[in-house]
C-alpha positions in Angstrom: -25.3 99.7 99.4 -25.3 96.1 98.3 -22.4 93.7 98.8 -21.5 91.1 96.6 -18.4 88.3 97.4 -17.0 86.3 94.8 -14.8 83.8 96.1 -13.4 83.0 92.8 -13.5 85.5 90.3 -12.0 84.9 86.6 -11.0 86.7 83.9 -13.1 85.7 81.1 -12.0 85.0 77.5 -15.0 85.6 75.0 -13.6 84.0 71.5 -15.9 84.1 68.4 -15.1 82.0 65.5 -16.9 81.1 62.3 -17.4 77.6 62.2 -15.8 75.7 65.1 -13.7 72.7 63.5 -12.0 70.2 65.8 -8.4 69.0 65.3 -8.3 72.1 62.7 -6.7 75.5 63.5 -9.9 78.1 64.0 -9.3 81.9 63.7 -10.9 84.0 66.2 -13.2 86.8 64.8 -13.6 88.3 67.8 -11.8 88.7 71.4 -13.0 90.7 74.4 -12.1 90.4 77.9 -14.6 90.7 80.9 -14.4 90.6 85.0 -15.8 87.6 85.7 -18.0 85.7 88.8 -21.0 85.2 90.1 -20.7 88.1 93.0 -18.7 90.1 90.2 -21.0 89.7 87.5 -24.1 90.7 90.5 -21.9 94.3 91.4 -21.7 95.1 87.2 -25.7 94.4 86.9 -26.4 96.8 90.2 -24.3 99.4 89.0 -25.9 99.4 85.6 -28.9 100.0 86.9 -28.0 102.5 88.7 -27.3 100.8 92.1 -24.8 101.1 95.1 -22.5 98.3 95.1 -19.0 97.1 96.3 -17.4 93.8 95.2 -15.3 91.2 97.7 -13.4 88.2 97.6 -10.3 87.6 96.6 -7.8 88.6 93.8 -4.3 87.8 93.1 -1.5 88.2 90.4 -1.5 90.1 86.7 -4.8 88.3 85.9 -6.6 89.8 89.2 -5.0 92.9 88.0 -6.7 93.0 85.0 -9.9 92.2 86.6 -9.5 95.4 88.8 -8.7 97.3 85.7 -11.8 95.9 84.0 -14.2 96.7 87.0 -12.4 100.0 87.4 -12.8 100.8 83.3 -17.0 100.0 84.5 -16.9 102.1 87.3 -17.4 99.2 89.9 -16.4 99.3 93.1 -13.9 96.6 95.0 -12.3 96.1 98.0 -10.5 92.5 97.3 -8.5 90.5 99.4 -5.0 90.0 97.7 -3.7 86.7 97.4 -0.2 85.5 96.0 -1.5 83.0 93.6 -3.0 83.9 90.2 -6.8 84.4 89.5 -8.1 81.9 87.2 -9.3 82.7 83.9 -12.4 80.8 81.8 -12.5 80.6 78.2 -16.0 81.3 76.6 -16.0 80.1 73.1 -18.6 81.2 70.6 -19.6 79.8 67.1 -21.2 82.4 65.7 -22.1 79.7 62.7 -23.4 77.3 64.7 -24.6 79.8 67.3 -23.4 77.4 70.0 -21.0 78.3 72.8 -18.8 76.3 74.9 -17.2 77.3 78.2 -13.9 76.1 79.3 -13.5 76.8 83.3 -10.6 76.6 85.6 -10.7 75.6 89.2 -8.9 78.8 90.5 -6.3 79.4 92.8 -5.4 77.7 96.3 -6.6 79.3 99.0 -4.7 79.2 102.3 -5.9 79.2 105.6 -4.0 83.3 106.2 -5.7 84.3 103.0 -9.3 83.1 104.7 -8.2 85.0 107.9 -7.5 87.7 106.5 -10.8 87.8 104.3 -12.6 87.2 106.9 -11.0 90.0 109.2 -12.2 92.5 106.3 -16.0 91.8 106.5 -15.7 92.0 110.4 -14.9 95.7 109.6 -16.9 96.3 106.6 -17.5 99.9 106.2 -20.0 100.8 105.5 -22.3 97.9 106.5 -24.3 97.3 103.6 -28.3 96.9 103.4 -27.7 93.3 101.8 -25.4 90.4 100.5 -25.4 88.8 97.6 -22.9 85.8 98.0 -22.6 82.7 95.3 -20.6 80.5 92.6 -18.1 78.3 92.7 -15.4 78.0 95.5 -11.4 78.2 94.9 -9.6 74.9 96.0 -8.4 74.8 99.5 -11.3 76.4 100.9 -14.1 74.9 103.6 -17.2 73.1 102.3 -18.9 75.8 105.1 -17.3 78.6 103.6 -21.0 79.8 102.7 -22.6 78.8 106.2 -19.2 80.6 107.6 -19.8 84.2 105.6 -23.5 84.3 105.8 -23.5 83.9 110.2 -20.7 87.0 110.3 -23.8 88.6 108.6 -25.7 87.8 110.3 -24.2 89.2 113.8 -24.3 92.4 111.7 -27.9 92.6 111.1 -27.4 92.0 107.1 -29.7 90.3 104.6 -27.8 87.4 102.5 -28.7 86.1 99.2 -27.0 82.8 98.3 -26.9 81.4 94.7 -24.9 78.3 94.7 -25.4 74.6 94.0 -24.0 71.1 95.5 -22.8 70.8 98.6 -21.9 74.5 98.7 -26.0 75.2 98.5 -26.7 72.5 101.3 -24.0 73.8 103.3 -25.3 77.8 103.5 -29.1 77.0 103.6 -28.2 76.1 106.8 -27.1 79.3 107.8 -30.7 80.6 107.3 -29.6 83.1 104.2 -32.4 85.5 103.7 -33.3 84.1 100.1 -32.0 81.4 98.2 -32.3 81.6 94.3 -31.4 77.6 92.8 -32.4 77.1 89.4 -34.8 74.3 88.8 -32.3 71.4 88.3 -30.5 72.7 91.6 -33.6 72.8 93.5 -34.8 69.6 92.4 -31.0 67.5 93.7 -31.6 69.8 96.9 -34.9 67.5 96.9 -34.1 64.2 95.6 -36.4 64.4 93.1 -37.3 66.1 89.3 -39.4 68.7 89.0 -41.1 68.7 85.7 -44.6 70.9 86.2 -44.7 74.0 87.5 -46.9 72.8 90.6 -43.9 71.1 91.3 -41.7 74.1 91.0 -44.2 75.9 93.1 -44.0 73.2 95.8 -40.5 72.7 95.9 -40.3 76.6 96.8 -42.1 76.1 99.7 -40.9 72.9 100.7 -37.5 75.1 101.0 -38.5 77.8 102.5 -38.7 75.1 105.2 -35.2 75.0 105.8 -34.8 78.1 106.9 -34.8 81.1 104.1 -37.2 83.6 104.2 -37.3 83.8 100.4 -37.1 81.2 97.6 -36.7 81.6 94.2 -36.5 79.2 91.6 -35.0 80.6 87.7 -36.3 79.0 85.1 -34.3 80.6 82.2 -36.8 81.6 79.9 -39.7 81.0 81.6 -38.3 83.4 84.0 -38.7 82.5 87.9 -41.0 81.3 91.0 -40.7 83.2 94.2 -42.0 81.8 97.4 -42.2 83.5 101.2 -43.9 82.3 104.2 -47.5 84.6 103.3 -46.9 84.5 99.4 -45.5 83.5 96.1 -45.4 84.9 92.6 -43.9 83.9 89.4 -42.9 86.3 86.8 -42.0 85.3 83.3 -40.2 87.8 80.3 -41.1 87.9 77.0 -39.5 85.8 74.3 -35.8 87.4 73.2 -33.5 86.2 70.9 -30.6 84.9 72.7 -27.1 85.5 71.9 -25.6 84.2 75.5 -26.8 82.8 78.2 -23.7 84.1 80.3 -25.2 86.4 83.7 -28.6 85.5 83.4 -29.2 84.6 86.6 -26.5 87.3 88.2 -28.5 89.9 86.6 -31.6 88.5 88.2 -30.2 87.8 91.1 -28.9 92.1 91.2 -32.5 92.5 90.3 -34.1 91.0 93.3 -31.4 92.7 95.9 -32.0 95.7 94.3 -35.5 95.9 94.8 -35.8 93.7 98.3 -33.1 95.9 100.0 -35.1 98.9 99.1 -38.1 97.9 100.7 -40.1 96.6 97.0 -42.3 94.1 97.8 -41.2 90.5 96.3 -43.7 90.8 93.4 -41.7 93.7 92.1 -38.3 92.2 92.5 -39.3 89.2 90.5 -40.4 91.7 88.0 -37.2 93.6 87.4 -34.9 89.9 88.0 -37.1 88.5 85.2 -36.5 91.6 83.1 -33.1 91.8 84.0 -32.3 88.1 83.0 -34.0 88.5 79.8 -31.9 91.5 78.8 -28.9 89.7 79.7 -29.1 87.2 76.6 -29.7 89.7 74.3 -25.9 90.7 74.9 -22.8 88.7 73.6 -20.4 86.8 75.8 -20.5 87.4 79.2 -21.4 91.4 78.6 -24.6 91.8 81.0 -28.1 93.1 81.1 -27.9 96.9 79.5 -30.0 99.4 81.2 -32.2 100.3 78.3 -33.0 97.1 77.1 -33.9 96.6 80.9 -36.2 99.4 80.6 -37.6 98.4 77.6 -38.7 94.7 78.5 -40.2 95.8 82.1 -43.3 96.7 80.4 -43.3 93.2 79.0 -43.0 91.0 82.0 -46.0 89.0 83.3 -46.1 88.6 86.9 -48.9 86.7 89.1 -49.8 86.2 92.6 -49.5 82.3 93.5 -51.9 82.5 97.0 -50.9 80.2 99.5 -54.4 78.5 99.8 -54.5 76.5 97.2 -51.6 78.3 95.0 -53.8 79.0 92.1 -52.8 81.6 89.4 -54.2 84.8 89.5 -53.4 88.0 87.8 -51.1 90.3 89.9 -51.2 93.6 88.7 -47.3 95.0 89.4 -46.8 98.9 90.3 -44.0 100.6 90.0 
C-alpha cells in the first residue's frame, strides 16, 4: 500500500468560458468539481492504475465534506484528520478560446497546534504500515516550516520509504530529513542550487549534486521533456511523446504516483521513470485537474524513450526498458 499526505487539500473549481473578458461578465460553459492536492491528486493517479493507496492530512467543514464525497464517488481511500476550520478551495479557470488557464489558489485553513497532535498521533498508528510515502504541496498557515523534516523522521522510525515533492523552504527543510527521493522540477532544483540550469548536462549534474544531501533518488520533471533520475550507481532520463495539451493540472502528481508505484514494488528506477513519464503525459491530455486515464497510460508506454545516463562520464546511451 502507498500513502500519500496532503496537508492542504482543496476543492477545485474547473470553470470553462469562451473568451475570457476582463471587467465584463463571462458565462461559464462548463463547471466540474474535483478533490484537490498534491498527496490527493498522487492517491487518484495510484488508484487509476490499479494501485493500493490511502490518502492523509487534514479535512474540515462542508468543503472537506465534499472532498470526501468526491474521493469516495473515485473509490479512493482516506483516513483524514478533521479540523474545525473549512478546507480551502482553488479556482481553475479555463479559456477554451484562448486555450489559456489561470488558477486562483487560497492559502487554506489555520492549523492549530491540537490539530498537528492529533495528526501526528494518527501516523504513529498507521495501520497498516505502508511500503512508501508520498508527501508534498503547499502547507496550511499555522503550521512549522519543518513540518516536512517532522513527517518524513516518524517514517522513518517505521522503516518507510518517503517521496517529497515540494519547493521553497518547505523543499530545503525535508531534504534534510534524508527522504528516499526527491522529485523538484527544474526551476525548483535550480533555487535549491543558486543557479539556472539551462542544458541538460546541467540538469544531469544538478541531480547528482542533490543526491548529495542526502536522498537516495533524484528526479528532476521537465514537463514535456519528461524527467532525469539520478541514484548513487545510476541515472536515466525518460522523455514522452509529443501530446496535445489541454491542462497541465497533475502532471507531476501523476508522475510522482508513477514512480512510487513502480519503486515500492521493487522496479528498477529505469522503469519507474518510464511509467512517471507516461503517466505525466496522459495527464495533459485530460481537462481541468481530471488525471492521467489508465488507457491513455497504456497507450503512450510504448512511446516513451528512456536511456541509461552512466555515471562515468554520463553519456547517453540507449536503455532498452522491460516490462
Amino acid at each position: 500500500m502507498i500513502a500519500t499526505i496532503t496537508l492542504n487539500p482543496s476543492l477545485d473549481e474547473f470553470i470553462m468560458v469562451h473568451g475570457l473578458l476582463l471587467e465584463e461578465t463571462n458565462r461559464w460553459v462548463r463547471l466540474r468539481r474535483y478533490a484537490g492536492g498534491k498527496g490527493i491528486d498522487v492517491a487518484r493517479a495510484i488508484h487509476e492504475m490499479g494501485g493500493e493507496t490511502m490518502a492523509y492530512g487534514f479535512i474540515g467543514g462542508d468543503n472537506g465534506r465534499d472532498v470526501e464525497i468526491l474521493l469516495d464517488e473515485e473509490g479512493v481511500s482516506f483516513s483524514f484528520t478533521p479540523i474545525k476550520r473549512n478546507t480551502r478551495i482553488n479556482f481553475i479557470i479555463n479559456d477554451a478560446k484562448s486555450h489559456r488557464q489561470t488558477i486562483i489558489g487560497a492559502p487554506g485553513p489555520h492549523i492549530s497546534r491540537k490539530d498537528l497532535e492529533r495528526f501526528f498521533n494518527k501516523l504513529r498508528h498507521i495501520r497498516p504500515v505502508p511500503e512508501m510515502v508520498a508527501v508534498g504541496g503547499s502547507v496550511p498557515p499555522g503550521v512549522p516550516v519543518s513540518i516536512y523534516y517532522d513527517i518524513i523522521r516518524e517514517f522513518h522510525k517505521l522503516g518507510v520509504r518517503t517521496i517529497l515533492d515540494a519547493e521553497g523552504q518547505w523543499l530545503r527543510e525535508g531534504i534534510e530529513a534524508k527522504p528516499y527521493l526527491i522529485k523538484p522540477n527544474v526551476h525548483e532544483a535550480g533555487i535549491m542550487l543558486g543557479r539556472e540550469l539551462n542544458s541538460e548536462e546541467e540538469i544531469i549534474d544538478a541531480a547528482f549534486e542533490l543526491l548529495e544531501r542526502g536522498p537516495e533518488i533524484v528526479v528532476i520533471s521537465r514537463d514535456k521533456d519528461g524527467l532525469i533520475a539520478a541514484a548513487s550507481d545510476k541515472a536515466c532520463k525518460a522523455v514522452p511523446p509529443p501530446v496535445k495539451v489541454r491542462s497541465s493540472v497533475g502532471a507531476g502528481d501523476c508522475a510522482t504516483a508513477g514512480l512510487a508505484l513502480k519503486l515500492a514494488s521493487g522496479e528498477s528506477l529505469a522503469v519507474a521513470c518510464w511509467l512517471a513519464a507516461a503517466m505525466g503525459a496522459a495527464a495533459v491530455l485530460t481537462p481541468g485537474t481530471e488525471l492521467s486515464r489508465r488507457a491513455d497510460v497504456e497507450r503512450l508506454l510504448p512511446l516513451v524513450k528512456s536511456w541509461e545516463i552512466p555515471v562515468d562520464g554520463r553519456r547517453k546511451v540507449a536503455f532498452p526498458v522491460e516490462v
